[in-house]
N, C-alpha and C positions, 0 to 999 in steps of 0.2 A: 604740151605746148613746145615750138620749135625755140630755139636756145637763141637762135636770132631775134625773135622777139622779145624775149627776157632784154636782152642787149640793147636794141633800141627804145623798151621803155623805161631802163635802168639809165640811160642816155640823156631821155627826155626830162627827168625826172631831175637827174643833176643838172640839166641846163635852170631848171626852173628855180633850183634852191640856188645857182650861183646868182640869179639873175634877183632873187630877193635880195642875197648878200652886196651884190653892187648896189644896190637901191637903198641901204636901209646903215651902210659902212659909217659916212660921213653922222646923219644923226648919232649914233650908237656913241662914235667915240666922241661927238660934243657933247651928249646928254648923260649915257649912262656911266659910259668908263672914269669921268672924274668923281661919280657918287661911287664906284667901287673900288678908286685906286687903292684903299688904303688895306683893304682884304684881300690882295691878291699877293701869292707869293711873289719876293723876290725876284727870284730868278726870272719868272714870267712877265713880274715887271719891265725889268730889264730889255725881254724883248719886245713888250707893249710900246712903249716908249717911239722906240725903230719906227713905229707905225703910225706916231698923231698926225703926223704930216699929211697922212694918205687921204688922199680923195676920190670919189668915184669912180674918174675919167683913169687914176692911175691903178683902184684896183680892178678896172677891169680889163685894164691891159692886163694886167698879170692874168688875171682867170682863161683870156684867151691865148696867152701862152701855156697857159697849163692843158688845156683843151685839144692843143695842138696832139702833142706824145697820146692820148686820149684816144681822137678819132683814127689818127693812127692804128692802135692798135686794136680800136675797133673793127677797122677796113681789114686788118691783117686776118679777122679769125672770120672772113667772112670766105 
């Protein structure tokens, strides 16, 4: 199989899991994160924290700026 296809279904594949993790962000941390705050380390609470605020709309801005360096350097090795 040609290495460019590896790329584009390795591509597709993470559009698909980011596109759950927008979807699923907002439930998660009203449902599940206050039934495990108390078993998570420290430290990583600390940074959970940083994060109740986040909603959908805002983490999927971030997901598409992380996308950006991405396709980038997808197009680069093409």
């Amino acid at each position: 199989m040609d290495i460019h296809l590896f790329i584009l279904i390795f591509t597709i594949i993470f559009m698909l899991h980011n596109l759950e993790e927008i979807m699923t962000i907002e439930k998660w941390f009203n449902k599940t994160y206050p039934r495990i705050r108390k078993r998570i380390p420290a430290f990583i609470e600390e940074e959970l924290r940083k994060f109740e605020t986040m909603n959908a709309a805002r983490f999927s801005f971030v997901v598409f700026l992380l996308s950006i360096p991405v396709a980038i350097l997808i197009e680069l090795q093409q």
